[in-house]
C-alpha atoms as an extended CHARMM CRD file, in Angstrom:
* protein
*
       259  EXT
         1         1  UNK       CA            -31.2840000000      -25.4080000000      -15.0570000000  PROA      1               0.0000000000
         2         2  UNK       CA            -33.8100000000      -25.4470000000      -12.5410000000  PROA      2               0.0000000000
         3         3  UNK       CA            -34.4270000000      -21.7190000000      -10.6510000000  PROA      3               0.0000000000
         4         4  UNK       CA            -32.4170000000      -22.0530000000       -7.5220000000  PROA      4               0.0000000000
         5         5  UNK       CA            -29.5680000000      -23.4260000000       -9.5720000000  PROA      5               0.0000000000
         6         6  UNK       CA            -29.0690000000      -20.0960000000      -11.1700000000  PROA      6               0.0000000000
         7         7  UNK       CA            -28.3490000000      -18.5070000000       -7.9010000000  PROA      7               0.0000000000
         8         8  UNK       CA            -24.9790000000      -20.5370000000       -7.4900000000  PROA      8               0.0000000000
         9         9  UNK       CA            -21.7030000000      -19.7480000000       -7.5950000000  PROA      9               0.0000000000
        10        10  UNK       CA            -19.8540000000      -22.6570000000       -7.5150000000  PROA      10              0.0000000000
        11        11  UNK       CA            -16.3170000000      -22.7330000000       -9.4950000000  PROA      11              0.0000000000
        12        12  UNK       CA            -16.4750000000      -18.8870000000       -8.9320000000  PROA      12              0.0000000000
        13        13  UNK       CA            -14.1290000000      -16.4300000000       -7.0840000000  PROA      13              0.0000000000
        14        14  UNK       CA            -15.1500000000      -13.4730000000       -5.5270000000  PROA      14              0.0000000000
        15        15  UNK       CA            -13.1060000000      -10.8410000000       -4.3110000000  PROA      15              0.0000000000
        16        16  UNK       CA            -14.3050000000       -8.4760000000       -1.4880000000  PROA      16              0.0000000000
        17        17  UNK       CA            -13.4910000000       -5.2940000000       -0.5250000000  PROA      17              0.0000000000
        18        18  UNK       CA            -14.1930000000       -4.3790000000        2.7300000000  PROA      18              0.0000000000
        19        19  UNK       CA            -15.0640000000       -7.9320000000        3.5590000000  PROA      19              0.0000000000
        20        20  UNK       CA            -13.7610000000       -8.2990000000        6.8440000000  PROA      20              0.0000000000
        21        21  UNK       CA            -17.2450000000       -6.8330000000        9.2250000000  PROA      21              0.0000000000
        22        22  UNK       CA            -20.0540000000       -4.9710000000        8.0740000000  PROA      22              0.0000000000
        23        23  UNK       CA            -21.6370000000       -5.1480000000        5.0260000000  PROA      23              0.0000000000
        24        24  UNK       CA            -18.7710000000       -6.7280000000        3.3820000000  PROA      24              0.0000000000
        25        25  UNK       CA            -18.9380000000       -9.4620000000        6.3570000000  PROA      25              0.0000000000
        26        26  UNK       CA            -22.6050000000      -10.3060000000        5.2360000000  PROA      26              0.0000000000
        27        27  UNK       CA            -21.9420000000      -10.0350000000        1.2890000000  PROA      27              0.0000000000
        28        28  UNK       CA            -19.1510000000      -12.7210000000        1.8960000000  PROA      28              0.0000000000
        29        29  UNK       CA            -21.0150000000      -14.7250000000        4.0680000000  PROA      29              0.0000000000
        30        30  UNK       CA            -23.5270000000      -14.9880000000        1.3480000000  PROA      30              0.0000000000
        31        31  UNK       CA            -21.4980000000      -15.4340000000       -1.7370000000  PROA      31              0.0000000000
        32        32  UNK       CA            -19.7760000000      -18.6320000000        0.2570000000  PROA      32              0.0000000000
        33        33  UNK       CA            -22.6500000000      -20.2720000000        1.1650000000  PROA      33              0.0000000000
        34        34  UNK       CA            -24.2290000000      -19.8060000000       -2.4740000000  PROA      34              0.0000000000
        35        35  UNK       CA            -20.6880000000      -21.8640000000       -3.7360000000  PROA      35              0.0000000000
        36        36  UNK       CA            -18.1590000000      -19.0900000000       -4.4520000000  PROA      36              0.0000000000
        37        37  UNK       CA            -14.4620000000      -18.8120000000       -2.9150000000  PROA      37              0.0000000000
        38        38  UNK       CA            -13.4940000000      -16.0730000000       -1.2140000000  PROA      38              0.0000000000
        39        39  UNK       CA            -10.8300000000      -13.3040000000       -1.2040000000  PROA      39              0.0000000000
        40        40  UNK       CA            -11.1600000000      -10.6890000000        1.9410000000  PROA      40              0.0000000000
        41        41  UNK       CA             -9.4650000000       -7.2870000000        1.4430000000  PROA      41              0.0000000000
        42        42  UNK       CA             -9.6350000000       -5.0580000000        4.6780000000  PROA      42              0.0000000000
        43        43  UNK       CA             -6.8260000000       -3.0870000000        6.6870000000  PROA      43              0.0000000000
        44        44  UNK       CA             -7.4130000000       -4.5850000000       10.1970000000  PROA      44              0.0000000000
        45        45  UNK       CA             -5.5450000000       -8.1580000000       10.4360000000  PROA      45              0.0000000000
        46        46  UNK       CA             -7.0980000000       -9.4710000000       13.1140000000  PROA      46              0.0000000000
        47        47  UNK       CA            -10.5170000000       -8.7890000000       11.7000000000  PROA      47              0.0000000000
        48        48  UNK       CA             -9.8140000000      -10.4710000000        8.6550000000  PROA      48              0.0000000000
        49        49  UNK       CA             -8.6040000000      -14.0080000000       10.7250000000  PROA      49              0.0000000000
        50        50  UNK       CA            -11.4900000000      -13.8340000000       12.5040000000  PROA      50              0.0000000000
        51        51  UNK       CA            -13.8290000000      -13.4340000000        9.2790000000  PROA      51              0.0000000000
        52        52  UNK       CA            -11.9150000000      -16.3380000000        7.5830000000  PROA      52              0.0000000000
        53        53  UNK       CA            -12.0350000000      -18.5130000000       10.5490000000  PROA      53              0.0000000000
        54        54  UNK       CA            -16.3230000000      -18.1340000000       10.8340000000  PROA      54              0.0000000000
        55        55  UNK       CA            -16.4920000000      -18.1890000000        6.7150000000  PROA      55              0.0000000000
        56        56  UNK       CA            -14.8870000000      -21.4230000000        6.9520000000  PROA      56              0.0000000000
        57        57  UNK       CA            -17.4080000000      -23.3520000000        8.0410000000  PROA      57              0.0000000000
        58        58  UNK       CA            -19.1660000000      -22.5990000000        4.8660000000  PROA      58              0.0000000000
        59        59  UNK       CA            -16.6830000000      -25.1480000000        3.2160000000  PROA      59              0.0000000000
        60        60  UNK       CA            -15.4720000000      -22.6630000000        0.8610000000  PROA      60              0.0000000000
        61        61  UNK       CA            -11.6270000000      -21.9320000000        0.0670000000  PROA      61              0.0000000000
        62        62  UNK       CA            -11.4500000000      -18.4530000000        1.8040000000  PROA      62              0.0000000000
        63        63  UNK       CA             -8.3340000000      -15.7310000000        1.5740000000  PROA      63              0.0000000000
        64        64  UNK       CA             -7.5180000000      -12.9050000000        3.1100000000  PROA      64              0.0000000000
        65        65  UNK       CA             -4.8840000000      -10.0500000000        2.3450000000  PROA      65              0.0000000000
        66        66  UNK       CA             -4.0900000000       -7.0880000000        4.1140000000  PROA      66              0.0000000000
        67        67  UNK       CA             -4.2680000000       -3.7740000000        2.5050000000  PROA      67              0.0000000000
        68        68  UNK       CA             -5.3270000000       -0.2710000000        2.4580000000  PROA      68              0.0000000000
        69        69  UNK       CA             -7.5090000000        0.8940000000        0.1350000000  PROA      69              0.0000000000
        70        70  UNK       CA             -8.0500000000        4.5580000000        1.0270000000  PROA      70              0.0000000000
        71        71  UNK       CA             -5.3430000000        5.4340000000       -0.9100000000  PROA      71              0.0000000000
        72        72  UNK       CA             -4.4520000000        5.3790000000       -4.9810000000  PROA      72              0.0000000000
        73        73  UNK       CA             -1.1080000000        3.9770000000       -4.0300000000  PROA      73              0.0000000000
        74        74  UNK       CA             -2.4520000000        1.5600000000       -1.4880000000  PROA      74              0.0000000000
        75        75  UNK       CA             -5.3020000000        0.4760000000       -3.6030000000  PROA      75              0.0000000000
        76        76  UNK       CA             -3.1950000000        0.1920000000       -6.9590000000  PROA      76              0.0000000000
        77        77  UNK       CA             -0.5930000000       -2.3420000000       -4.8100000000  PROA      77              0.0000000000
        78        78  UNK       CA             -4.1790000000       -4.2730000000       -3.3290000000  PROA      78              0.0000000000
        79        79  UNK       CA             -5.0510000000       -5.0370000000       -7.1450000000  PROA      79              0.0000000000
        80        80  UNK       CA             -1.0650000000       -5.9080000000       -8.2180000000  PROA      80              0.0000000000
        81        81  UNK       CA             -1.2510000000       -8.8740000000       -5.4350000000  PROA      81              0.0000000000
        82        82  UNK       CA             -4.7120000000       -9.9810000000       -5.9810000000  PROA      82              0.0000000000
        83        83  UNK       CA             -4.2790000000      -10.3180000000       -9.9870000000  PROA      83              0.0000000000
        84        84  UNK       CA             -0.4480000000      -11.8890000000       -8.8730000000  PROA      84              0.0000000000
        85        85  UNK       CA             -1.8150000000      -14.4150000000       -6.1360000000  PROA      85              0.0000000000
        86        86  UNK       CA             -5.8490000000      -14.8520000000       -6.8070000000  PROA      86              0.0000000000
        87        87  UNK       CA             -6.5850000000      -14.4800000000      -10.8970000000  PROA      87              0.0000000000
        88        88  UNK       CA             -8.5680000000      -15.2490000000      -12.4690000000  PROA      88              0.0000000000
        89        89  UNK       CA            -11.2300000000      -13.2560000000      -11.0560000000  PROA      89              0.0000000000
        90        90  UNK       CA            -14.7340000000      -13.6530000000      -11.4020000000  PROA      90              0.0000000000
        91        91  UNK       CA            -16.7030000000      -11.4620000000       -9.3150000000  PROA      91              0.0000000000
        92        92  UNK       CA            -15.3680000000       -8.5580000000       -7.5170000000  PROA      92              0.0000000000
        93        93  UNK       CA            -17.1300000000       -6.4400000000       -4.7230000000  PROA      93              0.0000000000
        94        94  UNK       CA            -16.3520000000       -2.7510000000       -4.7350000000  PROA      94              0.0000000000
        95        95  UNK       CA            -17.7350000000       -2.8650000000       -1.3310000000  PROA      95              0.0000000000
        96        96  UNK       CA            -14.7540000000       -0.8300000000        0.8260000000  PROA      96              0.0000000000
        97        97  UNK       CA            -15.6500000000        3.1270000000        1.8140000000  PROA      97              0.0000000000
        98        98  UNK       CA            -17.5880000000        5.2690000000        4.5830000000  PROA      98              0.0000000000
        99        99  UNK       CA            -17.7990000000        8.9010000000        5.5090000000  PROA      99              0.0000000000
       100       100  UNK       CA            -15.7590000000        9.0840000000        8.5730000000  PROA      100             0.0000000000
       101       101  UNK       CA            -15.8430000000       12.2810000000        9.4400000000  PROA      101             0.0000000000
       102       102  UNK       CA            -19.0180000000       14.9360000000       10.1230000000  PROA      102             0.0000000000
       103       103  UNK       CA            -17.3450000000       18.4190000000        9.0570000000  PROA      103             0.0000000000
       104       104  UNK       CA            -19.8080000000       20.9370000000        7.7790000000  PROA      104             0.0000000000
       105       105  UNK       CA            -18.4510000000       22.0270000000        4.1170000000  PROA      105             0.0000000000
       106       106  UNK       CA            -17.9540000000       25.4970000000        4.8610000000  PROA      106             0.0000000000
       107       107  UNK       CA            -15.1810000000       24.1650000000        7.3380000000  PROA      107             0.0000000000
       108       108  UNK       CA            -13.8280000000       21.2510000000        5.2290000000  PROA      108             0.0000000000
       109       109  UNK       CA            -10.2600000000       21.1110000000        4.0620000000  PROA      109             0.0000000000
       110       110  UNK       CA             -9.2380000000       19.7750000000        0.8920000000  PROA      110             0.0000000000
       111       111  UNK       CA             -7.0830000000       16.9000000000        2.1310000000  PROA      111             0.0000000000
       112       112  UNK       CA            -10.2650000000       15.9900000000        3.7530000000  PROA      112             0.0000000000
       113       113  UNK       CA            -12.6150000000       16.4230000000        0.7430000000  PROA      113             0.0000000000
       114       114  UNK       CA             -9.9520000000       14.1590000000       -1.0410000000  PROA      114             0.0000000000
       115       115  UNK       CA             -9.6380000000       11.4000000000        1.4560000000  PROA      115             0.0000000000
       116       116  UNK       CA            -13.7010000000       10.6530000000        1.4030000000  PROA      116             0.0000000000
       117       117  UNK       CA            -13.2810000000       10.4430000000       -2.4910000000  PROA      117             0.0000000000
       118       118  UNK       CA            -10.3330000000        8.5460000000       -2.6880000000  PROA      118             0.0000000000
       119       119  UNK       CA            -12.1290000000        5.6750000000       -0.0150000000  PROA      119             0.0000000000
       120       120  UNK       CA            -15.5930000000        5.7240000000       -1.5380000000  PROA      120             0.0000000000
       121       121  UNK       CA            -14.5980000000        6.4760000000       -5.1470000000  PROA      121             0.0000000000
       122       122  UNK       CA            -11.1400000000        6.4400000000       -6.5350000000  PROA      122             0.0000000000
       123       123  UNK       CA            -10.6050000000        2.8070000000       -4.7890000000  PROA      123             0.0000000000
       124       124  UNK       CA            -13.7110000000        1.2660000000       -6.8430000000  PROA      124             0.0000000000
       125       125  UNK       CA            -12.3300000000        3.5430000000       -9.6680000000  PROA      125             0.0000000000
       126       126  UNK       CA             -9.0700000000        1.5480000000       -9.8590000000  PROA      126             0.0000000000
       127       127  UNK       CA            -10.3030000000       -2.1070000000       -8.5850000000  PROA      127             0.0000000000
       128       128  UNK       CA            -12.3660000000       -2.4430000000      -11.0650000000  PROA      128             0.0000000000
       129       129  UNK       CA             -9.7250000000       -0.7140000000      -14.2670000000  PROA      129             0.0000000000
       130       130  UNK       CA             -7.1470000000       -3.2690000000      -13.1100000000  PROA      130             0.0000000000
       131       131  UNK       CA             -9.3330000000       -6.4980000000      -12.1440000000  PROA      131             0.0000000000
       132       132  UNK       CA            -11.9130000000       -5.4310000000      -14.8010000000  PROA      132             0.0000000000
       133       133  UNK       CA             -9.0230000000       -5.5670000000      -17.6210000000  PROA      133             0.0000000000
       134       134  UNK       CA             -8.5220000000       -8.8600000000      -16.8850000000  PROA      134             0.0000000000
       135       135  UNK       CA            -12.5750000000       -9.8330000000      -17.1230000000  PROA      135             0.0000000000
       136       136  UNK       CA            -12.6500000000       -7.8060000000      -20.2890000000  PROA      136             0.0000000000
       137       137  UNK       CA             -9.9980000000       -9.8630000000      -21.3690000000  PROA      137             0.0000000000
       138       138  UNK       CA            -11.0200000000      -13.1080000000      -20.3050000000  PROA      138             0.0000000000
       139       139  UNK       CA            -15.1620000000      -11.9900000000      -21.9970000000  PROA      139             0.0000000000
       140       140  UNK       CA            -16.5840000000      -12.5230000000      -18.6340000000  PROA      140             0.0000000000
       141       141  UNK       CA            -17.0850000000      -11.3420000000      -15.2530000000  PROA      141             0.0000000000
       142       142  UNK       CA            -19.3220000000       -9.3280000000      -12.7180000000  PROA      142             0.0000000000
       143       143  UNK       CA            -18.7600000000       -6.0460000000      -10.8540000000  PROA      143             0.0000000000
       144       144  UNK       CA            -20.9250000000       -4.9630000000       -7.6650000000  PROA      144             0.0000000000
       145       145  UNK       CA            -20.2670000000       -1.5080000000       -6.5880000000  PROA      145             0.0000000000
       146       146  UNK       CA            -21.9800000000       -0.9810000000       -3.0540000000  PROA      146             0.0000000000
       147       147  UNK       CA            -22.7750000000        2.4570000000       -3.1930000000  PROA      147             0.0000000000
       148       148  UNK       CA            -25.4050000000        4.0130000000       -0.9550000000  PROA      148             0.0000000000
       149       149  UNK       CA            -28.3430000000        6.1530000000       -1.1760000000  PROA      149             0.0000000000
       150       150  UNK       CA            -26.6070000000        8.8610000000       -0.2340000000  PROA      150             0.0000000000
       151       151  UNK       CA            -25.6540000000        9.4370000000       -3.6000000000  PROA      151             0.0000000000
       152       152  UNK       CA            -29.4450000000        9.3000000000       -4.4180000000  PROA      152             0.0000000000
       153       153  UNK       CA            -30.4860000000       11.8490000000       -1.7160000000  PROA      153             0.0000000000
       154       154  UNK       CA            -29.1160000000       13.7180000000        1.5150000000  PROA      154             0.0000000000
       155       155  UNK       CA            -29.4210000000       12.8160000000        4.6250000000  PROA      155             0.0000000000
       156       156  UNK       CA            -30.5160000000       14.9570000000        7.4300000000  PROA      156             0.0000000000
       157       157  UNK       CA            -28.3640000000       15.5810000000       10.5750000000  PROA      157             0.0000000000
       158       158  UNK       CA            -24.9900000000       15.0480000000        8.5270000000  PROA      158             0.0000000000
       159       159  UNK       CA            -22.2630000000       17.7480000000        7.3160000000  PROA      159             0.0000000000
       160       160  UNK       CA            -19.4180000000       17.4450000000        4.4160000000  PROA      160             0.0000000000
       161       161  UNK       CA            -21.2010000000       16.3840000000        1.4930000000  PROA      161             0.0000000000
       162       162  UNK       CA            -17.7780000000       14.4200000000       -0.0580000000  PROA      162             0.0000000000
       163       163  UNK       CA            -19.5990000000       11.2620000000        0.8040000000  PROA      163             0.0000000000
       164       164  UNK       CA            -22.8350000000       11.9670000000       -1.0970000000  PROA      164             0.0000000000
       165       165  UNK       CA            -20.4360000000       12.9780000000       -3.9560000000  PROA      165             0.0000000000
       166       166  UNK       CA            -18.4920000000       10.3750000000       -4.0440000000  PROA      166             0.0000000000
       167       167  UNK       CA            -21.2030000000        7.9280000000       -3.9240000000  PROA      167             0.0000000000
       168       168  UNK       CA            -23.3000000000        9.5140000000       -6.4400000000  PROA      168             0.0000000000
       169       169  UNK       CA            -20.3650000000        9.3560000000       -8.8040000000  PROA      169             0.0000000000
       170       170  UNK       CA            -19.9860000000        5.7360000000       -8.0820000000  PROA      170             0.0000000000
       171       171  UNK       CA            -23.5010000000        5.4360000000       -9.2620000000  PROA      171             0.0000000000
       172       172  UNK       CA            -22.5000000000        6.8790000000      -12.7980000000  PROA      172             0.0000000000
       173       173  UNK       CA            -19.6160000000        4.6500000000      -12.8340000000  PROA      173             0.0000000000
       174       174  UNK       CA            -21.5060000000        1.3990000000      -12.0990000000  PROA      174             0.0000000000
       175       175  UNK       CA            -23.6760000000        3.0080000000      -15.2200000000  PROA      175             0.0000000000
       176       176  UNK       CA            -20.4990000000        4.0470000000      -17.1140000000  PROA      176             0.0000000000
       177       177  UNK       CA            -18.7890000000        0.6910000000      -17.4380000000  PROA      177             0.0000000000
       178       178  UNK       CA            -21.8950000000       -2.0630000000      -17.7020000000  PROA      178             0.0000000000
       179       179  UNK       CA            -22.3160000000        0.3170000000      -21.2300000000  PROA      179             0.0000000000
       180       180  UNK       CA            -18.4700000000       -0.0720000000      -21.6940000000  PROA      180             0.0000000000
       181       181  UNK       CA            -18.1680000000       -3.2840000000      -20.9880000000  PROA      181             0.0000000000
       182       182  UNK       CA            -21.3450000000       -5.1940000000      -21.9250000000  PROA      182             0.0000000000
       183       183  UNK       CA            -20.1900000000       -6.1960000000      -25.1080000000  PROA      183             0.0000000000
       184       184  UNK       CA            -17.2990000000       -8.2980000000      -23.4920000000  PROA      184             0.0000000000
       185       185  UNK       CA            -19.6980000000      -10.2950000000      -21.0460000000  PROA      185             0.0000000000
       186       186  UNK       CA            -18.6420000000       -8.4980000000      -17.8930000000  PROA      186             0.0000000000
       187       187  UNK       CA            -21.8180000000       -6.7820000000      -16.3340000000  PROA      187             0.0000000000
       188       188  UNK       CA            -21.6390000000       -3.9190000000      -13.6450000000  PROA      188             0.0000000000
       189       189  UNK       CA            -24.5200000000       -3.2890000000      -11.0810000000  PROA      189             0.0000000000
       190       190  UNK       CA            -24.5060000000       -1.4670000000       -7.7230000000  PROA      190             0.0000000000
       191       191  UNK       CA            -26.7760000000       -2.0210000000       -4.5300000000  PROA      191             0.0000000000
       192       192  UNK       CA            -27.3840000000        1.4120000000       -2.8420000000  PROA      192             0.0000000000
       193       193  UNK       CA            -28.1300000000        0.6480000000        0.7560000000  PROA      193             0.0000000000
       194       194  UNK       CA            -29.7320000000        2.5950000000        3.1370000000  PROA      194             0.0000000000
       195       195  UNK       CA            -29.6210000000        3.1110000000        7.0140000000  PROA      195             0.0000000000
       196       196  UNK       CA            -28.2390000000       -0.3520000000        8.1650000000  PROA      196             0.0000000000
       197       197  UNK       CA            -27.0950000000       -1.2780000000       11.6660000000  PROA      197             0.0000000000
       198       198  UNK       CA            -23.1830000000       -1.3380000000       10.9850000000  PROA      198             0.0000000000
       199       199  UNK       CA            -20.6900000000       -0.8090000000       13.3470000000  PROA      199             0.0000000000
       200       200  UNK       CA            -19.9280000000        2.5730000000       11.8130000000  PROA      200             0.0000000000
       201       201  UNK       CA            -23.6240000000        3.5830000000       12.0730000000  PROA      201             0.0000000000
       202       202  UNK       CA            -23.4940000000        2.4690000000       16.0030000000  PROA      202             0.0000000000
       203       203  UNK       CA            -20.7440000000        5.2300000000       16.3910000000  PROA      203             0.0000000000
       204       204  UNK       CA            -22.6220000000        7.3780000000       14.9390000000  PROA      204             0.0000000000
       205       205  UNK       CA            -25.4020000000        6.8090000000       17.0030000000  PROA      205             0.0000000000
       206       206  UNK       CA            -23.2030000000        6.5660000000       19.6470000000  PROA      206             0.0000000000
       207       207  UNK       CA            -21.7920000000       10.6470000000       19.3570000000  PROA      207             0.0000000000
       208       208  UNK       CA            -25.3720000000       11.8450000000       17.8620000000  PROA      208             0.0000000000
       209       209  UNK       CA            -27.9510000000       10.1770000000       20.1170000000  PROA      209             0.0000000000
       210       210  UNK       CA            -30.9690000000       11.5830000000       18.3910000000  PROA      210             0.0000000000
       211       211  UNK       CA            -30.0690000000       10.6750000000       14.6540000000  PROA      211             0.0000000000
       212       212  UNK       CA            -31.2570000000        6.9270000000       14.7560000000  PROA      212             0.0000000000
       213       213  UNK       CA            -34.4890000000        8.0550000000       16.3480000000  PROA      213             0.0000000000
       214       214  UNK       CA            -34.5250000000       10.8410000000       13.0400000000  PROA      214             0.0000000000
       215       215  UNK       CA            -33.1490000000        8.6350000000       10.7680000000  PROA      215             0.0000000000
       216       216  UNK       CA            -35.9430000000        5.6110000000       11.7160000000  PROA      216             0.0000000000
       217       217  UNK       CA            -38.5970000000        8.2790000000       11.4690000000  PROA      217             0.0000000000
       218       218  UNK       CA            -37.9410000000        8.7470000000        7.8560000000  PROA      218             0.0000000000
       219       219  UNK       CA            -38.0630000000        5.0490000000        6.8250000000  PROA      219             0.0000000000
       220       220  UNK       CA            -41.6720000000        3.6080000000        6.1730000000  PROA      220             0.0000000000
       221       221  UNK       CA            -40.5210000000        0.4550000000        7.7260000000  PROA      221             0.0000000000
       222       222  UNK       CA            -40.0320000000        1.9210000000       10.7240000000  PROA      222             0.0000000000
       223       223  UNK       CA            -36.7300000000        0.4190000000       11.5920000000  PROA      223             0.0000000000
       224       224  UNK       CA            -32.7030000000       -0.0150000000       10.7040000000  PROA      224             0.0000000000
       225       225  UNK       CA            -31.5180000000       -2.4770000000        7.8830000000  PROA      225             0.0000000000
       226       226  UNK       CA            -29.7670000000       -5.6070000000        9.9410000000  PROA      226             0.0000000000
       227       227  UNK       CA            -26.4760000000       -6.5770000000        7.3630000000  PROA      227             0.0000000000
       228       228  UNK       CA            -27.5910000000       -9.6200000000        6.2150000000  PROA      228             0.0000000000
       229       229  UNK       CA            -30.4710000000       -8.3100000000        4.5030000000  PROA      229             0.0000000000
       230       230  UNK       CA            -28.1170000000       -7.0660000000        1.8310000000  PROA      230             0.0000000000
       231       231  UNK       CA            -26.2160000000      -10.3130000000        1.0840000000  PROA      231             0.0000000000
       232       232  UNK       CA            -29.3720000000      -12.1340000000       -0.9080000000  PROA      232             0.0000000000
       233       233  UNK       CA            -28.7530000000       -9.0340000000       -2.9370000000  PROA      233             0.0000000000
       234       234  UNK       CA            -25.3930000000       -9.8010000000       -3.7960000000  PROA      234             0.0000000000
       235       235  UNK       CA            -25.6010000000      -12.7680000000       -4.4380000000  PROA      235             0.0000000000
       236       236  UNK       CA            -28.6770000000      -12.2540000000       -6.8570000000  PROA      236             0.0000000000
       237       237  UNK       CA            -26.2690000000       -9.9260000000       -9.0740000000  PROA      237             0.0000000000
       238       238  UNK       CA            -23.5140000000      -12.0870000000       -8.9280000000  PROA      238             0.0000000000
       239       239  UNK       CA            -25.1650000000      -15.0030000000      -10.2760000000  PROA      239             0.0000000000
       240       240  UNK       CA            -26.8430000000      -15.6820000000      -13.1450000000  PROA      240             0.0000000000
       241       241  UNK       CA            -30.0440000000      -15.1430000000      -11.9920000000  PROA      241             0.0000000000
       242       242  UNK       CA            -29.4260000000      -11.7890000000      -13.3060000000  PROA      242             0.0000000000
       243       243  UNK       CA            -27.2500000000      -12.5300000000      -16.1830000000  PROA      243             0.0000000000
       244       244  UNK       CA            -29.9620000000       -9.6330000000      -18.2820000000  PROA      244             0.0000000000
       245       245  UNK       CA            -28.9550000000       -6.9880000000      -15.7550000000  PROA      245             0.0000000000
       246       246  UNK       CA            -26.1880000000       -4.7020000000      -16.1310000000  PROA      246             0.0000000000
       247       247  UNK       CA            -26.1280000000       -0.8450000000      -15.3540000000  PROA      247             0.0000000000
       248       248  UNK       CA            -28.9300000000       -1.4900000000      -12.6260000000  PROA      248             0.0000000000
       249       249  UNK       CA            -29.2780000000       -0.0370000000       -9.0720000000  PROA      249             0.0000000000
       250       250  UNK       CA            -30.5660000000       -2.0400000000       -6.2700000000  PROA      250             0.0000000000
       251       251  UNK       CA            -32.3120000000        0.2020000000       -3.4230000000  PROA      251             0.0000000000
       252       252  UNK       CA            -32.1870000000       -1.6580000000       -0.0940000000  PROA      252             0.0000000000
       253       253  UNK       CA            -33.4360000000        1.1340000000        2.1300000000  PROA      253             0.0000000000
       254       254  UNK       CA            -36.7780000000        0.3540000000        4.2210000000  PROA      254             0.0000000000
       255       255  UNK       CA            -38.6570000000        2.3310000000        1.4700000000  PROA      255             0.0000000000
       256       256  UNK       CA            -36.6960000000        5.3090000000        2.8060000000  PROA      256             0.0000000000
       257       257  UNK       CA            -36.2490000000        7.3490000000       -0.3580000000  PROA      257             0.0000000000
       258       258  UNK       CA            -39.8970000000        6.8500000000       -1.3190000000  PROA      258             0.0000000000
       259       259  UNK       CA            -40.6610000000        9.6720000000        0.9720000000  PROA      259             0.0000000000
């Protein structure tokens, strides 16, 4: 098999959460046009028709299902219809989550505190128990966590640290399973991005004017991740390019946590 091949993905199904704009968008985009079907989780309908109308063109069988994954109960009837409708399951993207809210701890409720966790972590927490069983059953199958360097380091300019936690944690259990679970042929990996120019980050931008100029400061590159930087990525630990990787982090960050 000749280099490039290993990259494909033909024959394989990946599942996406989070696929619909964003990050997800570009991980999906890149997972099609390396060979692999697709099925789009995400909340927002119409975003999801739209996604699976553009990914389309990539000539790849491409599903979508509505669902919210920001709660157990929400997330736990995601994985009953994907493992009823869409099995088996090759590759799944634990790529759903964001901080959503800029409450200094101090002032941070509980039900708060618990929401962040529940998006970032307990989501990826039960996608990958339920559509994992099946991979450990079945003695193959990859898991990407997209995590973020926030669980590496804190940003500056931000308040309520459940975001950092919950991403650092995701970190361990990206680390966690690929032990677990190496000796059935599933591997586990996570990509930790940094500052990219998402639609979330624009709002942020948007209601704190200086933090991009702060943020861009601290990145050698000088400059914001664009989201299709991060889909080469994905597709490198989905394939068998990587097939002696499990347990690993990839940093996409502009160099920013070398400083």
């Amino acid at each position: 098999m000749g280099i490039l091949e290993r990259f494909r993905l033909d024959g394989k199904r990946a599942v996406i959460t989070g696929g619909s704009r964003g990050l997800g968008r570009a991980i999906a985009q890149a997972l099609a046009e390396a060979g692999a079907d697709l099925v789009l989780v995400a909340r927002d309908a119409e975003q999801l028709a739209s996604a699976r109308t553009e990914l389309l063109s990539t000539g790849r069988q491409v599903e979508v299902l509505v669902g919210d994954l920001s709660t157990p109960d929400g997330t736990e009837t995601v994985c009953q219809t994907l493992l009823q409708q869409f099995a088996p399951i090759d590759i799944l993207v634990n790529n759903v989550g964001g901080r959503r809210i800029n409450i200094p701890t101090e002032n941070l409720s509980l039900a708060d505190w618990q929401r962040i966790l529940d998006l970032n972590l307990t989501s990826a927490f039960l996608c990958a128990r339920e559509i994992g069983k099946q991979m450990v059953e079945r003695r193959r199958g990859n898991v990407i966590n997209v995590a973020s360097i926030a669980g590496m380091v804190i940003f500056r300019g931000m308040h309520g640290r459940t975001y950092e936690v919950a991403k650092a944690a995701l970190l361990q259990l990206t680390r966690a399973l690929a032990a677990d679970w190496a000796p059935f042929g599933v591997r586990v990996n996570a990509i930790a991005p940094g500052a990219f120019l998402t639609d979330a980050n624009r709002r942020w931008f948007t209601e704190m004017p200086h933090l991009r100029s702060m943020v861009e400061s601290q990145i050698p590159m000088g400059r914001l991740g664009v989201p299709e930087e991060i889909g080469p990525a994905a597709v490198f630990l989905a394939s068998d390019a990587s097939s002696y990787m499990t347990g690993a982090v990839l940093v996409i960050d502009g160099g920013f946590t070398l400083w």
